[in-house]
N, C-alpha and C positions, 0 to 999 in steps of 0.2 A: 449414849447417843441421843434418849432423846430430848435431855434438856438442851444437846447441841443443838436442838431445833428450834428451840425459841431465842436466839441470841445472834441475830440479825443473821448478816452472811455467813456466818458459821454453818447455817442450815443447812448448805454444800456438802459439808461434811458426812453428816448421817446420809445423805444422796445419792454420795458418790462412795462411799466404805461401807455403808448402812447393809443389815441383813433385810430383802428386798421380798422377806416371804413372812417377813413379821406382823402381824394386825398389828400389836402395838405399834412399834417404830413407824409404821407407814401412816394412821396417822398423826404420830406426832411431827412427823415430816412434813405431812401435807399442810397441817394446822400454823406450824411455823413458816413456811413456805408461803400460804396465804399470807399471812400477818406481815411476812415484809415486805414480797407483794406489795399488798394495799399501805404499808407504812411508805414505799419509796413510791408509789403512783401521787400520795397524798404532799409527802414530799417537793414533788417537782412540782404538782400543781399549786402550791404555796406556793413556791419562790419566781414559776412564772405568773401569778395575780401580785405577788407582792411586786414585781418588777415592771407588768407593766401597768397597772393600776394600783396604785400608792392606796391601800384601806387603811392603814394607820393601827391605831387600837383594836378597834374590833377583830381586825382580823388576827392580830396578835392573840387576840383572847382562845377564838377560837384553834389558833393551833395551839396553845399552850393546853387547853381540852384535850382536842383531840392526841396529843403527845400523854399528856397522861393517862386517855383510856388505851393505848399504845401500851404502854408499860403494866398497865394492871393485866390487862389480856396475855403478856408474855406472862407475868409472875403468876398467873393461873395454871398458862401451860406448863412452865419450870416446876410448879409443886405437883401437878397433875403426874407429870412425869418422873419425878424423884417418887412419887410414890407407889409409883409401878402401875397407875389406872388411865383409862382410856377415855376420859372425863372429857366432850365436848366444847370448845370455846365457845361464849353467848356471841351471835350475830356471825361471827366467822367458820364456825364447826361446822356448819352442814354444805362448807364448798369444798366440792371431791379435786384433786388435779391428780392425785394417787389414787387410782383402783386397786 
């Protein structure tokens, strides 16, 4: 359950079936939960500055960054959690939505 938590909407999953008395699971829950979060807020707001302000390259640039520190922060959490530890994410780990 809680590598289900780093693999976008899937997060629902452990959410909604998850053991809700777990340290562990809750925050890997929380951690992934964030992460799409902030992947789908950063999301929209691409495509509404690409839509209505045309930035071209740069901005290309930057979300092709930002998608790939996206992806390394999942594959963190995904090994964090295949190896049964409670290992913080950099920048993202210390926001609580799970107490």
């Amino acid at each position: 359950m809680g590598v289900l938590s780093y693999l976008g909407i899937l997060v629902l999953i452990p959410i909604i079936a998850g053991d809700k008395s777990s340290a562990y699971l809750k925050q890997h829950m929380n951690q992934g939960l964030v992460l799409f979060l902030v992947e789908t807020v950063f999301d929209v707001i691409e495509k509404i500055l690409d839509d209505v302000i045309y930035v071209g390259g740069i901005l290309s640039h930057v979300v092709d960054i930002a998608g790939f520190a996206f992806l390394i922060l999942a594959i963190m959490g995904i090994v964090s959690a295949a190896k049964g530890t409670r290992k913080l994410l950099p920048t993202i780990g210390n926001i609580q939505i799970f107490k």
